[in-house]
One Martini backbone bead per residue (centre of mass of N, CA, C, O) as a GRO file, in nm:
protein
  294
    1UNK     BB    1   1.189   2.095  -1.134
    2UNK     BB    2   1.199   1.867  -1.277
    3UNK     BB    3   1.478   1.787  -1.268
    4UNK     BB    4   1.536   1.776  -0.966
    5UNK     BB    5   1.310   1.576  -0.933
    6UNK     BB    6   1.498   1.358  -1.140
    7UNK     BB    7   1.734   1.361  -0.904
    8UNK     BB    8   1.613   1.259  -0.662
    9UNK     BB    9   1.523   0.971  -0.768
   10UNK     BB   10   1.759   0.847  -0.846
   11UNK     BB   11   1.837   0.749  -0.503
   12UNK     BB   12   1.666   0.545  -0.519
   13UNK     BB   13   1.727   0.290  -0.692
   14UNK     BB   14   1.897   0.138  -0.517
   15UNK     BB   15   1.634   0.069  -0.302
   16UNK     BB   16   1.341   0.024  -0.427
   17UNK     BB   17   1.293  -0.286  -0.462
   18UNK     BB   18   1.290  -0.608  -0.383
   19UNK     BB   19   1.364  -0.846  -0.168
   20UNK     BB   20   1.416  -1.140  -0.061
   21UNK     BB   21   1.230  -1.366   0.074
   22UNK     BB   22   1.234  -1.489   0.465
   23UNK     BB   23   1.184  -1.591   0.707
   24UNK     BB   24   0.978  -1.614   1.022
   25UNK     BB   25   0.908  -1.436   1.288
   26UNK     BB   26   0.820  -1.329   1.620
   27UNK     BB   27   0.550  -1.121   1.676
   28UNK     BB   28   0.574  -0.896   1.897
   29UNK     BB   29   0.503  -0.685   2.175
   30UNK     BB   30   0.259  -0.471   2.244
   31UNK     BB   31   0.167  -0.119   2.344
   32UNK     BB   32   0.008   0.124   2.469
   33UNK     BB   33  -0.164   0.340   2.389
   34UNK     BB   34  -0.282   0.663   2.379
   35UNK     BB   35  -0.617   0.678   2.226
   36UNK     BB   36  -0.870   0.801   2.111
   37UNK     BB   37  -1.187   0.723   1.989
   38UNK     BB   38  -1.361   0.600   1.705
   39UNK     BB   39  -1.654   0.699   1.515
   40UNK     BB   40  -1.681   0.448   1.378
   41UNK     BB   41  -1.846   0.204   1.217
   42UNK     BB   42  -1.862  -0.109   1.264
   43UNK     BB   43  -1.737  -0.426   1.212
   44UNK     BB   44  -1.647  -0.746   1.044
   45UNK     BB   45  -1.358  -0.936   1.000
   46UNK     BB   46  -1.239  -1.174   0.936
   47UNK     BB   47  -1.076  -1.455   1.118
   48UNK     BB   48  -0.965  -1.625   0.919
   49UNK     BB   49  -0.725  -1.780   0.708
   50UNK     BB   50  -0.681  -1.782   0.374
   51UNK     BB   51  -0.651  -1.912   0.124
   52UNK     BB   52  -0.422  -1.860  -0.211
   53UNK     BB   53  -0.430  -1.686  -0.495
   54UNK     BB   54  -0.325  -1.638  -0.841
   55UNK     BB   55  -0.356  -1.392  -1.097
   56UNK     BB   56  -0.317  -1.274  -1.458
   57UNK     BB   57  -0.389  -0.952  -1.563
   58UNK     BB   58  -0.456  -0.748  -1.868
   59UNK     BB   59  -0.410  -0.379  -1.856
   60UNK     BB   60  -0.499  -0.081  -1.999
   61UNK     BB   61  -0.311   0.244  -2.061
   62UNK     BB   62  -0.347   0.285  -2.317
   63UNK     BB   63  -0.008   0.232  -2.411
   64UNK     BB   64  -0.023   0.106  -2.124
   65UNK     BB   65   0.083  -0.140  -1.993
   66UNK     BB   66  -0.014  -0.334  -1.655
   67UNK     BB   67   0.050  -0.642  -1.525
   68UNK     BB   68  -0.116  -0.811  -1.306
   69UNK     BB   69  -0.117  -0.944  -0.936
   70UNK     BB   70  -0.324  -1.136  -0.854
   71UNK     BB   71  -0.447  -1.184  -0.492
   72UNK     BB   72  -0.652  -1.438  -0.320
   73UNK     BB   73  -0.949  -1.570  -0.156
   74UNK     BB   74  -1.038  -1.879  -0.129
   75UNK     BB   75  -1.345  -1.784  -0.194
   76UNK     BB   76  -1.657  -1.666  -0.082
   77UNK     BB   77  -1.765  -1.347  -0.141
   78UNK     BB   78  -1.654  -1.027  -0.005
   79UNK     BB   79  -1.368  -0.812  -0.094
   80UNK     BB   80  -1.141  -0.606  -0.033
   81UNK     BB   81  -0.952  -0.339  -0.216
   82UNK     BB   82  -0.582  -0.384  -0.332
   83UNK     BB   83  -0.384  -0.143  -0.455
   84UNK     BB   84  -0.011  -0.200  -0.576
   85UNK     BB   85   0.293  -0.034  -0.558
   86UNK     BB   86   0.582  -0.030  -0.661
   87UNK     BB   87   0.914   0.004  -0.680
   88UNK     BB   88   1.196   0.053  -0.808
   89UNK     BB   89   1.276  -0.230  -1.011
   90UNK     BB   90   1.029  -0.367  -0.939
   91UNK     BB   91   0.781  -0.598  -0.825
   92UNK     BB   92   0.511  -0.792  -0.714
   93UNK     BB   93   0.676  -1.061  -0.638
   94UNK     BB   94   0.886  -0.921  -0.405
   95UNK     BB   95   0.562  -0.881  -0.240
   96UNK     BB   96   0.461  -1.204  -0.170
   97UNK     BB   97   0.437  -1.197   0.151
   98UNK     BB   98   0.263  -0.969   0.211
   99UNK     BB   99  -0.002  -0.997   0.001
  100UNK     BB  100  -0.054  -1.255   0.132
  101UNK     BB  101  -0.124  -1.210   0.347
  102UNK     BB  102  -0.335  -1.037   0.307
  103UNK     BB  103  -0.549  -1.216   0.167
  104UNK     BB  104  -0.569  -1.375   0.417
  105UNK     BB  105  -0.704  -1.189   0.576
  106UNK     BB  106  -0.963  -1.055   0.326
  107UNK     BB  107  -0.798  -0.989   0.044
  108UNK     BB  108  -0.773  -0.793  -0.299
  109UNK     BB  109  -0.472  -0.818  -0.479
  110UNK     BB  110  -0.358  -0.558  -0.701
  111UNK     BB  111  -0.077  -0.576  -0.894
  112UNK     BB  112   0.121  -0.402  -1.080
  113UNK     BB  113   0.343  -0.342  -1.353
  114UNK     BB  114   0.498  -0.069  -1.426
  115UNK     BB  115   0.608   0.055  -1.781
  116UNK     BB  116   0.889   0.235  -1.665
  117UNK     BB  117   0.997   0.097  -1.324
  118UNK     BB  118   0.999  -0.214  -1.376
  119UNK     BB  119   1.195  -0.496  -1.395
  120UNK     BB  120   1.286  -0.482  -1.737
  121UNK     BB  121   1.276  -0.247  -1.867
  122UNK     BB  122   1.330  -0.095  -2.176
  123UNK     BB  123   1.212   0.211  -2.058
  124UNK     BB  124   1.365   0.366  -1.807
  125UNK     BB  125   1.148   0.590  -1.605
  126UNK     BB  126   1.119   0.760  -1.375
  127UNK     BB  127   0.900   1.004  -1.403
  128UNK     BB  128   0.676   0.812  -1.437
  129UNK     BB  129   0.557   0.805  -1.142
  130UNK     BB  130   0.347   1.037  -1.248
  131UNK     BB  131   0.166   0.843  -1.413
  132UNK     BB  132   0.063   0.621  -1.182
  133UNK     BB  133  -0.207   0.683  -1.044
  134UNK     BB  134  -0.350   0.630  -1.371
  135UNK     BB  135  -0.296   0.330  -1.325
  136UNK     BB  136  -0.433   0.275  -1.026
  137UNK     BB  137  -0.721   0.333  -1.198
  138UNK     BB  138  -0.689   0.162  -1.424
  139UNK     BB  139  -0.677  -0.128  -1.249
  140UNK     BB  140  -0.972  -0.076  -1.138
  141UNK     BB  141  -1.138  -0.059  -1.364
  142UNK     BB  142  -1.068  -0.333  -1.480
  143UNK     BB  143  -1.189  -0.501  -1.284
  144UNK     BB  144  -1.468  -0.412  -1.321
  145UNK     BB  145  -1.488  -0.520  -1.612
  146UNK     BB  146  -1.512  -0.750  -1.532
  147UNK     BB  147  -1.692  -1.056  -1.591
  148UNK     BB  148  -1.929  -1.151  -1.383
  149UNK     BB  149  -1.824  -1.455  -1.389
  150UNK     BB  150  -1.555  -1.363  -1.299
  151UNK     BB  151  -1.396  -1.504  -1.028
  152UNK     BB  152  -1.286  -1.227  -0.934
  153UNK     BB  153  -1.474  -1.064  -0.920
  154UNK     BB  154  -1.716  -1.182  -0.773
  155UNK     BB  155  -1.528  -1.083  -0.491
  156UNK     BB  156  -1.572  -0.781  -0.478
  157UNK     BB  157  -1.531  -0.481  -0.316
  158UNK     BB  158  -1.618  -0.166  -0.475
  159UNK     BB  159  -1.661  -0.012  -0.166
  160UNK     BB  160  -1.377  -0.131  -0.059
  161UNK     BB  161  -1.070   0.041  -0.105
  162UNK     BB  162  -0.739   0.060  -0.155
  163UNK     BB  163  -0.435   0.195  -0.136
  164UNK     BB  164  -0.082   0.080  -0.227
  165UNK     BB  165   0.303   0.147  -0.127
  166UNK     BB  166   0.659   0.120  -0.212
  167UNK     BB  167   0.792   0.416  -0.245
  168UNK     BB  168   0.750   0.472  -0.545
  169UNK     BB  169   0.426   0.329  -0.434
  170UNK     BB  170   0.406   0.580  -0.232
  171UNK     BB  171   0.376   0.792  -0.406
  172UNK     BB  172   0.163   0.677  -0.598
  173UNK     BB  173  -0.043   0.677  -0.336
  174UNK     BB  174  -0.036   0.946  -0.285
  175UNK     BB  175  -0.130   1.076  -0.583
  176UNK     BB  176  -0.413   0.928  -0.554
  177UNK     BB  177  -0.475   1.168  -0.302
  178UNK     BB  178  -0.357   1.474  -0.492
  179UNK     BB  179  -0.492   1.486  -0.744
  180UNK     BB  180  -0.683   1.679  -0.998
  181UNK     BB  181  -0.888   1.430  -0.996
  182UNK     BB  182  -1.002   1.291  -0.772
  183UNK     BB  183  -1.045   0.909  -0.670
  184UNK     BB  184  -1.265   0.793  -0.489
  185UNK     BB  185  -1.290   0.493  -0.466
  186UNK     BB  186  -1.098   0.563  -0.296
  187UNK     BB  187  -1.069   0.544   0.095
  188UNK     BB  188  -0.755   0.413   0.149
  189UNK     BB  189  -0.392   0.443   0.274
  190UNK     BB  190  -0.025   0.285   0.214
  191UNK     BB  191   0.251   0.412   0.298
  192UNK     BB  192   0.573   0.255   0.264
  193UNK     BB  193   0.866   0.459   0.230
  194UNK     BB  194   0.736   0.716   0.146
  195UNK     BB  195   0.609   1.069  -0.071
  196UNK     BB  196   0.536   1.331  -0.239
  197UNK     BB  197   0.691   1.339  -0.480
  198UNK     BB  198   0.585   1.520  -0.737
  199UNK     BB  199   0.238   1.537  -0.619
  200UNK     BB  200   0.226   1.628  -0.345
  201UNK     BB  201  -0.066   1.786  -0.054
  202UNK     BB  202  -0.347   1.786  -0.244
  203UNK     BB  203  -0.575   1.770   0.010
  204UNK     BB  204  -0.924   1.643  -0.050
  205UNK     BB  205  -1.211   1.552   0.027
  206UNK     BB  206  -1.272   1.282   0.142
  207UNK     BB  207  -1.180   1.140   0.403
  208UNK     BB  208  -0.857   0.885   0.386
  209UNK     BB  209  -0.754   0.694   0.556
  210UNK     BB  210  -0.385   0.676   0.679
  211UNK     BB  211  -0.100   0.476   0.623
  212UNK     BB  212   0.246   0.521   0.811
  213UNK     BB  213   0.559   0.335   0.711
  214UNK     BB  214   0.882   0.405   0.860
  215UNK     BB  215   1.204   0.405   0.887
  216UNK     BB  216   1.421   0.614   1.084
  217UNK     BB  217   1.707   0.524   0.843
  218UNK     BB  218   1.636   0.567   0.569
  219UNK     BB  219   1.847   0.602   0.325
  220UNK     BB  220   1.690   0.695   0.069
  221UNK     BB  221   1.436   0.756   0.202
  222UNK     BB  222   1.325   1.003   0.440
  223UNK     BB  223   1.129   1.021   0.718
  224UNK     BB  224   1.037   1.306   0.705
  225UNK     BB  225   0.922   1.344   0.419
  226UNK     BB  226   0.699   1.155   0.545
  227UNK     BB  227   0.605   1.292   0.770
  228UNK     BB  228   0.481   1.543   0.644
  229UNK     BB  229   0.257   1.420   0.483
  230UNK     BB  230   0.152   1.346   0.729
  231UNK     BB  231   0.078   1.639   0.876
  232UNK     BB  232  -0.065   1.785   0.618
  233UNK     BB  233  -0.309   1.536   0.647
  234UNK     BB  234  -0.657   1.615   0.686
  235UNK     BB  235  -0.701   1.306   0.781
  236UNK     BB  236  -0.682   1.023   0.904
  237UNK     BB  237  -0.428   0.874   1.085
  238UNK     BB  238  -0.078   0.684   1.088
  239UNK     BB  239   0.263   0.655   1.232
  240UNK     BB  240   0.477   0.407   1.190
  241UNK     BB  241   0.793   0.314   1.341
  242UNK     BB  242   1.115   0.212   1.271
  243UNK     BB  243   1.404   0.016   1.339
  244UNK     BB  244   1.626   0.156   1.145
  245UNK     BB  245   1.713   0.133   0.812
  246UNK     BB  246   1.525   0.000   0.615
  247UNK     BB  247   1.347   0.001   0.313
  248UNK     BB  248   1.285  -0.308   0.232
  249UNK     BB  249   1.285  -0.562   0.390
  250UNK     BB  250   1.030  -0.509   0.595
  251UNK     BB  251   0.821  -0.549   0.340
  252UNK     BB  252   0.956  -0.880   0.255
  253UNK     BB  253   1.131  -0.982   0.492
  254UNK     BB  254   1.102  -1.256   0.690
  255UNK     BB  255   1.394  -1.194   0.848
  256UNK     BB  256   1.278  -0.891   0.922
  257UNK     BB  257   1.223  -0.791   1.238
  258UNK     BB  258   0.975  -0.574   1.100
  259UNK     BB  259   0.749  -0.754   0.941
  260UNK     BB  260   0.540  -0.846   1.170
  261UNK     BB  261   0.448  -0.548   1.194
  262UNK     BB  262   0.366  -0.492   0.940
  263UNK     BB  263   0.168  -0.684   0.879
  264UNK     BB  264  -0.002  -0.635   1.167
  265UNK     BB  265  -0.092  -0.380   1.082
  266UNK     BB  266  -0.191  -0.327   0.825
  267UNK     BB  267  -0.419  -0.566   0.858
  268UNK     BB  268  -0.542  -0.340   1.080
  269UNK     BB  269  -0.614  -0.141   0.889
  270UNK     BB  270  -0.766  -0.255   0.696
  271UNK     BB  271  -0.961  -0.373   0.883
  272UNK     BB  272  -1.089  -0.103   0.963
  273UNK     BB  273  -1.124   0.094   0.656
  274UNK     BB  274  -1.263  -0.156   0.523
  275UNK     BB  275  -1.455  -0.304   0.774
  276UNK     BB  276  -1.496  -0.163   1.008
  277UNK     BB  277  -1.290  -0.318   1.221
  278UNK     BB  278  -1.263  -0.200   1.592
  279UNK     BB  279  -1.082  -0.454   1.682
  280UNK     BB  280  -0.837  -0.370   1.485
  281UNK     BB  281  -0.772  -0.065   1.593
  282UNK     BB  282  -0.705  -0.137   1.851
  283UNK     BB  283  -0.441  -0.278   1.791
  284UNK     BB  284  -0.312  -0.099   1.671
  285UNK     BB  285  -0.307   0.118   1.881
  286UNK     BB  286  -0.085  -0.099   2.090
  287UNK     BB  287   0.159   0.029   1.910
  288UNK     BB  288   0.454   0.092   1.946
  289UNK     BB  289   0.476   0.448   1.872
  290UNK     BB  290   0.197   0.520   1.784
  291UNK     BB  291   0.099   0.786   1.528
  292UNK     BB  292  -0.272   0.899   1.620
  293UNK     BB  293  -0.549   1.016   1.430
  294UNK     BB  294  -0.829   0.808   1.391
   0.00000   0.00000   0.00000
């Protein structure tokens, strides 16, 4: 099983890395789903566009370095959570165009550089996605832990925490709501082109809604693959496809016809499930192909 799994892992490397942004399109025009309302109480998210700052953090667990870059909202008071995993070969930096908005809509985005899958690592091991879960959760302890005067902790919301990640830090982001004992911590989470491999879909305790985004022809993930895993979760849920082939451009450059759908979608369910901000529901909900159980 392990062999098995460490030969499909090989087929990622060509494609998880993380391509360079370039310009922003006009962002589509989306279409009205039919779909039932959500129980959640409503709540509201900022409406302002926030300046963006970035500090680099380092944070260890046990002997596995963890160097982070943490994007933040230039500003006062206190925002959730989003731990961010890369794909393989990838880095923070790859995806700082998809953080920094999340940031800027008010959000404190901490991606690790993890220590055996990202770029320019001396001892590269794919299997090591399976340790990365728990190197999530040490990103987390690490924020938590820095020292109450700290600029940073100053304004963490730590009860309203999401994971999220491409590719094989979507597998890595499955896995951190099937592994056991599960991180309750986290409360919602985002797989972009990601999908159960290696980790399960052992989905238990109390419910974290996830939005799951895969092109419908991803050569490297196929999106069956992620589409089961959105089948199994036993938990609220939306599956939005994209058209086309991309892997990573949609998720990375502003230049690829899919990135501003998928920004404004997952930023639109982070302030949903972490805001609980009804009216930020409705827009994902309106999004043409959007398949919906939240």
């Amino acid at each position: 099983m392990r062999f098995l799994w460490g030969a499909a892992c090989v087929l990622l490397l060509g494609g998880c890395s993380a391509a360079t942004p370039v310009e922003l399109p006009a962002a589509p025009s989306p279409v009205v789903a039919s779909i039932a309302p959500s129980p959640a109480a409503a709540g509201h998210a900022p409406t302002k566009t926030f300046a963006v700052a970035t500090r680099t953090l380092r944070f260890k667990r046990g002997d596995r370095k963890l160097p982070t870059t943490v994007y933040y909202p230039k500003a006062s008071g206190h925002f959730p959570v989003v731990i961010f995993g890369h794909g393989l070969n990838g880095n923070p930096t790859g995806y700082a165009e998809l953080l920094r908005r999340w940031a800027a809509a008010g959000f404190v985005i901490a991606a690790p550089a993890f220590p055996h899958t990202s770029a320019g690592v001396a001892k590269f091991d794919v299997m090591d996605v399976l340790n990365q879960p728990a190197d999530v959760s040490a990103v987390l302890d690490g924020l938590t832990a820095l020292p109450a005067s700290d600029g940073v902790r100053k304004i963490l919301d730590l009860k309203a925490v999401a994971a999220a990640g491409h590719s094989a830090g979507g597998i890595t982001t499955v896995g951190v709501f099937s592994k056991q004992p599960r991180d309750t911590r986290f409360t919602a989470g985002v797989v972009l082109a990601g999908n159960s491999l290696g980790v399960g879909q052992a989905f238990t305790g109390t419910p974290a809604p996830m939005l799951f985004v895969h092109a419908e022809q991803d050569p490297v993930v196929p999106a069956y693959t992620d589409r089961a895993v959105f089948d199994a979760l036993p938990w609220p849920r939306a599956y939005l496809p994209l058209t086309g082939d991309g892997h990573s451009a949609p998720y990375v450059s502003r230049r690829d016809p899919q990135f501003t759908l998928v920004v404004s979608a997952t930023v639109d369910f982070l302030r949903w499930a972490l805001y609980r901000d009804a009216s930020a529901r409705a827009r994902l909900l309106r999004v043409r192909g959007l398949d919906s159980h939240l």
